[in-house]
GUTI-84872 format. One record per residue (C-alpha): residue number from 1; residue in one letter; x, y, z. Coordinates in steps of 0.02 Angstrom, whole numbers, padded with zeros to 5 digits. Example, Ala and Ser with C-alpha at 12.3 -4.5 7.8 and 13.67 -1.06 7.14 Angstrom:
BEGIN
+-----+---------+--------+--------+--------+
: num : residuo :      u :      v :      w :
+-----+---------+--------+--------+--------+
:   1 :       a :  00615 : -00225 :  00390 :
:   2 :       s :  00684 : -00053 :  00357 :
+-----+---------+--------+--------+--------+
***
This chain:
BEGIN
+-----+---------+--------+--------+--------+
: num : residuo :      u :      v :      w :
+-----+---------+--------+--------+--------+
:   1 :       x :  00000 :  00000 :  00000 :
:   2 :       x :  00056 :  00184 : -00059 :
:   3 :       x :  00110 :  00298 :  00092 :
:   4 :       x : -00014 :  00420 :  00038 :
:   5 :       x : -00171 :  00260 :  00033 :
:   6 :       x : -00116 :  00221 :  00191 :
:   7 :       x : -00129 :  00408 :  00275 :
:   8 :       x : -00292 :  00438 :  00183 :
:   9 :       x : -00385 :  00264 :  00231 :
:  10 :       x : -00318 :  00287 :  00422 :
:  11 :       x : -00392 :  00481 :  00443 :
:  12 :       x : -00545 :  00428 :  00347 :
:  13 :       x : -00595 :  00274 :  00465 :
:  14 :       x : -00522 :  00387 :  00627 :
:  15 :       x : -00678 :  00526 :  00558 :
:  16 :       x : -00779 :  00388 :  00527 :
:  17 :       x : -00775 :  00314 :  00685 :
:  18 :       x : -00791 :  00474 :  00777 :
:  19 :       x : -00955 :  00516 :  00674 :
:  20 :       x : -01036 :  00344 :  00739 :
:  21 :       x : -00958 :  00347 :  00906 :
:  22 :       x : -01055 :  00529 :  00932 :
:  23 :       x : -01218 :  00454 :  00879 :
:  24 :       x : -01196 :  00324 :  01002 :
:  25 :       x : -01155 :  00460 :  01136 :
:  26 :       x : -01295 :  00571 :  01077 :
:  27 :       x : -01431 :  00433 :  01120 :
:  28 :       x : -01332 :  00433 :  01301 :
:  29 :       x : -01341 :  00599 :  01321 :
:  30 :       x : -01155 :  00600 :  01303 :
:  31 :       x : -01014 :  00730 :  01197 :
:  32 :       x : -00881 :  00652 :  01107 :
:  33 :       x : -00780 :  00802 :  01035 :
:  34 :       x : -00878 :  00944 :  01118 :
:  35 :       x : -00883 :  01097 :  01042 :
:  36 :       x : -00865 :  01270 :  01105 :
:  37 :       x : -00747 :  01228 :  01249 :
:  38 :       x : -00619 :  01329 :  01344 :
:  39 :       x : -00452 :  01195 :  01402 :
:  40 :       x : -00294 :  01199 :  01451 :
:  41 :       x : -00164 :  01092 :  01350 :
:  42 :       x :  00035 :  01104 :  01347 :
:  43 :       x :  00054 :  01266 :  01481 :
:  44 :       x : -00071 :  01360 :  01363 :
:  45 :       x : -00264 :  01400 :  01386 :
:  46 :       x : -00357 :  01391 :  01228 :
:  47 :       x : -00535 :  01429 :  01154 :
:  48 :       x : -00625 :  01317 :  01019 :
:  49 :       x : -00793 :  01378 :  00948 :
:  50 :       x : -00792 :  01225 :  00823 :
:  51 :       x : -00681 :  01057 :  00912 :
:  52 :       x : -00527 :  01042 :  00994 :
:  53 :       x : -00389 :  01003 :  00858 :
:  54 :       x : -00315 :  00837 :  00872 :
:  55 :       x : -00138 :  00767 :  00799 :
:  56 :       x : -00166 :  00596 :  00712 :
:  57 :       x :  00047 :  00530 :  00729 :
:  58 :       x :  00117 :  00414 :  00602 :
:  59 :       x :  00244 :  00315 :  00626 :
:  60 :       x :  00263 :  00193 :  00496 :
:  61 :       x :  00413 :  00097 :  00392 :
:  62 :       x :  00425 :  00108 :  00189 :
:  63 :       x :  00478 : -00008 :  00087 :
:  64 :       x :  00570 : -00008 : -00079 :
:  65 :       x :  00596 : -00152 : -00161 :
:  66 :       x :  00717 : -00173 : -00311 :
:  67 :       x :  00708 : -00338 : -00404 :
:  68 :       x :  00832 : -00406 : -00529 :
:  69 :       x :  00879 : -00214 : -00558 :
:  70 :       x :  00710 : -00120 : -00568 :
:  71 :       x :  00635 : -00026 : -00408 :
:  72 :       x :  00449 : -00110 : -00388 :
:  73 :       x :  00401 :  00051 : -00286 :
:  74 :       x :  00390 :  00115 : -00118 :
:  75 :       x :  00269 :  00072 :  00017 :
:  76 :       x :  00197 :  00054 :  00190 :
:  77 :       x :  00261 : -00091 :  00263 :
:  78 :       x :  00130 : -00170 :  00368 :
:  79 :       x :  00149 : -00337 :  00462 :
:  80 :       x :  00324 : -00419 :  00537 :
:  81 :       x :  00501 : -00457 :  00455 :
:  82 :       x :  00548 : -00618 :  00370 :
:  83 :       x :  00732 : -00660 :  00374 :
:  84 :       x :  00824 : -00802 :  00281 :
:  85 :       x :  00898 : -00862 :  00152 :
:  86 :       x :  00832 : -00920 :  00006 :
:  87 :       x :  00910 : -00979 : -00165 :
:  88 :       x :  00834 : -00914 : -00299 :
:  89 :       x :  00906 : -00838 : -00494 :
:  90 :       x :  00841 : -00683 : -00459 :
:  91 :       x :  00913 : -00546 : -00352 :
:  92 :       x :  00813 : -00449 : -00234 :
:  93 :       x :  00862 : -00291 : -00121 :
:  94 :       x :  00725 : -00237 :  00006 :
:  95 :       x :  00754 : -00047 :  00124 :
:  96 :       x :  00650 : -00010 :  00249 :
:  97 :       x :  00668 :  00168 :  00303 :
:  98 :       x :  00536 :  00232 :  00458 :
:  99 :       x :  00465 :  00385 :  00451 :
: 100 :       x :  00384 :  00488 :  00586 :
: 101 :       x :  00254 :  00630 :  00545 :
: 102 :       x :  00109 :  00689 :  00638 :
: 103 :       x : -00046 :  00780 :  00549 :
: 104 :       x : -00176 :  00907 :  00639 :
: 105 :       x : -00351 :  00846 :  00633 :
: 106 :       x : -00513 :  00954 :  00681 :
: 107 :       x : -00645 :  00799 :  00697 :
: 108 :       x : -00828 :  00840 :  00667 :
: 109 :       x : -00880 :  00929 :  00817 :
: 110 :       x : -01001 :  00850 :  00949 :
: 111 :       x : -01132 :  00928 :  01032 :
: 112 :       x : -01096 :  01111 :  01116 :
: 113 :       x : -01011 :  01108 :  01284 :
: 114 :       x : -01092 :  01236 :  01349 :
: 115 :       x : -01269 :  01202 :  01312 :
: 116 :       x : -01237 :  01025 :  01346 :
: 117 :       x : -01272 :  00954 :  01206 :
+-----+---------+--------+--------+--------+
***
């Protein structure tokens, strides 16, 4: 899977998931993301009239894989590490290089804060 698939299908089912886990709250009289609410986060007091912003972090290995002399492409690497030895005609050279990123999120706002819902 493409770096870019992978960061696109992982905020899509986070906002996803959010959106049904609010409708669940709602019918429990409950806020998940609350809009319009004052906190305090990292020394600093903020405001929100929408949602609190929150950082989805990534950190994930690529691959590249280049087979009898042609790169196959670059990916996420997802799952655990085979080593060994195997004998085969054709050569094959696989990096993995990790890479740590972090992307701001505002998720769909829940109910107000301050009216309770």
């Amino acid at each position: 899977m493409e770096l870019k698939e992978f960061v696109r299908q992982t905020i899509e089912q986070i906002v996803e998931g959010v959106a049904q886990a609010q409708d669940i709250a709602k019918a429990h009289r409950a806020i998940v993301n609350p809009s319009e609410v004052n906190f305090f986060k990292d020394g600093h007091r903020s405001n929100y009239g929408h949602a609190m912003p929150q950082n989805v972090e990534f950190d994930v290995g690529l691959t590249s894989t280049n087979k009898s002399g042609s790169i196959e492409g670059i990916g996420v690497f997802l799952g655990s590490i085979n080593l060994g030895k195997k004998n085969d005609e054709s050569g094959e050279d696989i990096a993995v290089t990790k890479v740590r990123f972090t992307v701001p999120v505002v998720l769909p706002p829940g109910g107000s804060a301050k009216s309770g819902m």
